[in-house]
C-alpha positions in Angstrom: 2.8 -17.8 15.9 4.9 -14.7 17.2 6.5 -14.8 20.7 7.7 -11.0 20.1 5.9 -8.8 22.7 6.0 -5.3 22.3 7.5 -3.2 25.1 6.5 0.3 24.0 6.1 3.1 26.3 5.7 2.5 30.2 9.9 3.8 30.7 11.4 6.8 31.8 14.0 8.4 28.9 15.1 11.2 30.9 18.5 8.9 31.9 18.7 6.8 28.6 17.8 10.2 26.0 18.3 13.2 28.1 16.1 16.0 26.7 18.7 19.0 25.7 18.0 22.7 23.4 20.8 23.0 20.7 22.0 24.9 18.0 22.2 23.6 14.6 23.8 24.6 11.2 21.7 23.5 8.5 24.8 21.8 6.0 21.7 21.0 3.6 18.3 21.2 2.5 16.9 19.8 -0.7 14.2 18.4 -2.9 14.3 14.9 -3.2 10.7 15.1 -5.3 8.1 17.0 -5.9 6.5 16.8 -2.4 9.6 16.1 -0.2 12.7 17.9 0.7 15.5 16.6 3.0 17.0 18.5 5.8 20.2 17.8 6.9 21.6 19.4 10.3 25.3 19.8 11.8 24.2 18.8 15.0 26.5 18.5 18.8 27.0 14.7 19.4 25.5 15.0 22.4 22.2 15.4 21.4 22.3 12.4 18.7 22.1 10.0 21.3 18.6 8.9 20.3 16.2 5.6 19.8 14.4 5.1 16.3 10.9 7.2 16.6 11.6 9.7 18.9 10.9 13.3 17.3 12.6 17.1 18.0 10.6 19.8 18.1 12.1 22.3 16.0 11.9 26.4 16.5 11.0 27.5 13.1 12.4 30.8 11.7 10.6 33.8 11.5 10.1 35.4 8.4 8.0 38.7 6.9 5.0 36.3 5.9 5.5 33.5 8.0 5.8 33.9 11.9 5.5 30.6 13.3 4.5 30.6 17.3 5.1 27.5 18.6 7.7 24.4 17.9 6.9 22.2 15.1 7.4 18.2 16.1 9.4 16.5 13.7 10.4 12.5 13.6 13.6 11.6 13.1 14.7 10.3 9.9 18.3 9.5 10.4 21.1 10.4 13.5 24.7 9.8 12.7 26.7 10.9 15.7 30.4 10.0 14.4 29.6 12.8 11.2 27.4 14.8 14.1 24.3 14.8 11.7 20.9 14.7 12.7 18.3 14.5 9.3 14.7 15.2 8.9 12.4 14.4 6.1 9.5 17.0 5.7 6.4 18.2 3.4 5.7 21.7 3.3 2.0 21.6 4.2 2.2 25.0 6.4 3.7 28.0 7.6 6.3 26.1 10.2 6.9 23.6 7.0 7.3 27.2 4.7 10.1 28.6 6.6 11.9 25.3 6.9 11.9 24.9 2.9 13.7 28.8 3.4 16.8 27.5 5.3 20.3 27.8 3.5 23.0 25.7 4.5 25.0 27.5 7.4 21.5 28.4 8.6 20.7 27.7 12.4 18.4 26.3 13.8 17.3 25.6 17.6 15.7 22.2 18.3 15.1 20.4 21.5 15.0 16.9 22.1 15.2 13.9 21.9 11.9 13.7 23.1 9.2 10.9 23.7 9.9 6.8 23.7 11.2 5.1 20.6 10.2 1.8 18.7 12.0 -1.7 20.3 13.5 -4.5 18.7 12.8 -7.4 21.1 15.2 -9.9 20.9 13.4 -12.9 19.7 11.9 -10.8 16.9 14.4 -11.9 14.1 11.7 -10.9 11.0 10.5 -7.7 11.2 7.6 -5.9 8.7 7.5 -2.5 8.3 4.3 -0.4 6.4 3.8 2.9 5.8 2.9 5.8 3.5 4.6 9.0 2.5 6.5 10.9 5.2 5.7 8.4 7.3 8.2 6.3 5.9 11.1 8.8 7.0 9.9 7.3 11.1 10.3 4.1 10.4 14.0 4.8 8.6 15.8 5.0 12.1 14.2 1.3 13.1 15.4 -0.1 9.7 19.2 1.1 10.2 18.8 -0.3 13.7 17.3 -3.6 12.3 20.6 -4.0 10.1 22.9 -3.4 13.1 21.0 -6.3 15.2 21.3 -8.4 12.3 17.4 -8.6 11.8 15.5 -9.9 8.1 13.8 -7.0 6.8 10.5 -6.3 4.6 9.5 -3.1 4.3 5.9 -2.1 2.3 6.0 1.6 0.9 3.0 2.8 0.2 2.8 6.2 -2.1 0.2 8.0 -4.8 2.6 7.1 -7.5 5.9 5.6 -7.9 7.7 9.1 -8.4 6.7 10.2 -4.9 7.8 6.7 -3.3 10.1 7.5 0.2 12.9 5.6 1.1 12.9 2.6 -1.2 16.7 3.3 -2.4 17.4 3.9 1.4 15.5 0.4 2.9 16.9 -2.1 -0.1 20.4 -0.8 0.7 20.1 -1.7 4.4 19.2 -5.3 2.8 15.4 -5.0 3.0 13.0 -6.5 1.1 11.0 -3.7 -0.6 7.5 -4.2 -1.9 5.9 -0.4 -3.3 1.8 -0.5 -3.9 1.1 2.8 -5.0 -2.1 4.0 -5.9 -1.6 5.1 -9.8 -1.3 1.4 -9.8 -4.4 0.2 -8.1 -1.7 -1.8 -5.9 -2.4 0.3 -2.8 -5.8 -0.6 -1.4 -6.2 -2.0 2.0 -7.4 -5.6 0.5 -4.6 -5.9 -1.5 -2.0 -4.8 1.3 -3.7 -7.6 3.3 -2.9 -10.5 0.8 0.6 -9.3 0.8 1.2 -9.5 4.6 -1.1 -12.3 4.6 1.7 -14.3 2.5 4.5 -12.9 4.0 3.0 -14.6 7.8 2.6 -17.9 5.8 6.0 -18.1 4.4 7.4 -17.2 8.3 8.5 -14.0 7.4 6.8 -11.7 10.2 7.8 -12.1 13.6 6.9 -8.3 14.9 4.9 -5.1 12.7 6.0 -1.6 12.3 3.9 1.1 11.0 3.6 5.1 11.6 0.3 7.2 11.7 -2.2 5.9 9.3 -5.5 4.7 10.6 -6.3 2.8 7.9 -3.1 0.7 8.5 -3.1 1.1 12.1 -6.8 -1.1 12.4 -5.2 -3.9 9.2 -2.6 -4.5 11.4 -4.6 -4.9 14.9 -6.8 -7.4 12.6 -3.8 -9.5 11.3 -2.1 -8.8 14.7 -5.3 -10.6 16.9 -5.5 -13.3 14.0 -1.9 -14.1 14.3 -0.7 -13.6 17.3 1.7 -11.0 16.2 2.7 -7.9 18.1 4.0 -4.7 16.5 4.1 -1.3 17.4 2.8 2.8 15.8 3.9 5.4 15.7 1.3 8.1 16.1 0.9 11.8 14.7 -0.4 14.2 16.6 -1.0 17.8 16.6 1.6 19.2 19.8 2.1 22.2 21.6 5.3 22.0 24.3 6.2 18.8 23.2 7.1 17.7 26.9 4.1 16.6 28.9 3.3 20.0 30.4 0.1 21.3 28.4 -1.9 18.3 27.4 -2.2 19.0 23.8 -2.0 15.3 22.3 -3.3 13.6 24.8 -5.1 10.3 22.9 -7.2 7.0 24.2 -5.7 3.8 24.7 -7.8 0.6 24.8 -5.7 -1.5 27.8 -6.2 -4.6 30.0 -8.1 -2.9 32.4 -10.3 -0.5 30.7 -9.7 3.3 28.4 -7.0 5.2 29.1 -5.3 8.4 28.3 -2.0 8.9 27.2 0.3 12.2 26.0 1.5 11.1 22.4 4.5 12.9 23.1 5.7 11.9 26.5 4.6 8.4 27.2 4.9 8.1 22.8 5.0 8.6 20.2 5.4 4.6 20.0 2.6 2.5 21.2 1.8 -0.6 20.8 -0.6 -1.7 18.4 -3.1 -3.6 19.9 -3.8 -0.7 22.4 -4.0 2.3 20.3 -7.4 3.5 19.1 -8.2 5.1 15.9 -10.1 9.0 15.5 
């Protein structure tokens, strides 16, 4: 039985993460596959101070074809203030995504943040489980390097549509993590079948506290293994944004609380929430 409880959203970042606009210098941007590419940004130190989940929101360039209008909300994959990097994992599905994959290195590019509230490591959480799917994985990279630094065990379950697409596997195992991949060229990846593993994992004491990003379909395995278990996690949701800051109201979701529905901006009071609150579309 976990005594983790999850402390997600509910506190002011303005003090902790203050919100700042900044230019970069892209020093790289690459295919790591044949759906990913990485981004990597010269960034000012003074915007890396950030918490594992929070997101940017990035201006994308304007080109002849594509003229992107508003900011495009990205997660962070990885902030390393002592090389002033700040890295972004991405899938060109649009035009914002387009004109990204166009960026040279010694590019700029004007992002704003940190914005929202992060995941949290509570300190009797000393196992931690962390699922998710594609780019989602990049969200959950931050909370992994933090896992390492508090001296935390590790399992991470990356879920892809075939192994040559899997995200962050190198990345998690080096951090120390156990790494289990279902994909679904395999027939590994169903829901049933990601239940027996977790399921096994609680029974040999190795969950304490779950991690996941997006996905409803994981999103309603883990509030059933959560309420079975007594084991508290927290998501991080995607949502379609416009400012990014509160103001317009653009990603404003339902959350199932103690005392009755409620309605919360993903990217203000999240995009971390806990699990047992948020409510699938």
């Amino acid at each position: 039985m976990s005594k983790c409880k999850s402390q997600a959203n509910g506190q002011d970042l303005q003090t902790s993460y203050p919100i700042q606009e900044a230019v970069t210098v892209v020093k790289s941007n690459q295919s790591i596959n044949g759906e990913y590419r990485k981004l990597i940004l010269d960034a000012p130190t003074e915007i890396l101070n950030c918490q594992p989940g929070q997101f940017f929101h990035l201006l994308c360039p304007l080109e002849t074809i594509d003229q992107p209008y508003l900011r495009r909300p990205m997660s962070i994959y990885g902030y390393y203030p002592q090389k002033r990097e700040l890295h972004f994992l991405y899938k060109v599905t649009g035009e914002g995504t387009r004109t990204l994959a166009g960026l040279n290195p010694n590019d700029k590019l004007n992002v704003l943040g940190p914005l929202g509230v992060g995941f949290h490591i509570e300190n009797n959480c000393q196992n931690l489980l962390l699922l998710a799917r594609g780019v989602g994985l990049a969200t959950l990279a931050p909370l992994a390097l933090e896992a390492k630094r508090l001296g935390r065990n590790l399992t991470a379950i990356c879920s892809a549509r075939s192994e040559d697409v899997l995200m962050s596997v190198d990345y998690f195992r080096n951090l120390g993590a156990q790494v289990i991949t279902v994909t679904d060229s395999q027939n590994t990846s169903n829901i049933e079948n990601i239940k027996l593993i977790i399921e096994q994992l609680i029974a040999d004491g190795k969950v304490d506290a779950m991690y996941t990003c997006g996905s409803n379909r994981f999103l309603k395995l883990l509030q059933d293994i959560g309420q079975q278990h007594n084991i508290s996690g927290e998501i991080a949701l995607e949502q379609q944004m416009a400012c990014g800051v509160g103001m317009c109201q653009c990603c404003v979701r339902s959350f199932n609380k103690k005392h009755g529905i409620t309605h919360e901006r993903v990217c203000r009071e999240g995009p971390v929430f806990k699990i047992s609150e948020a409510m699938a579309w």
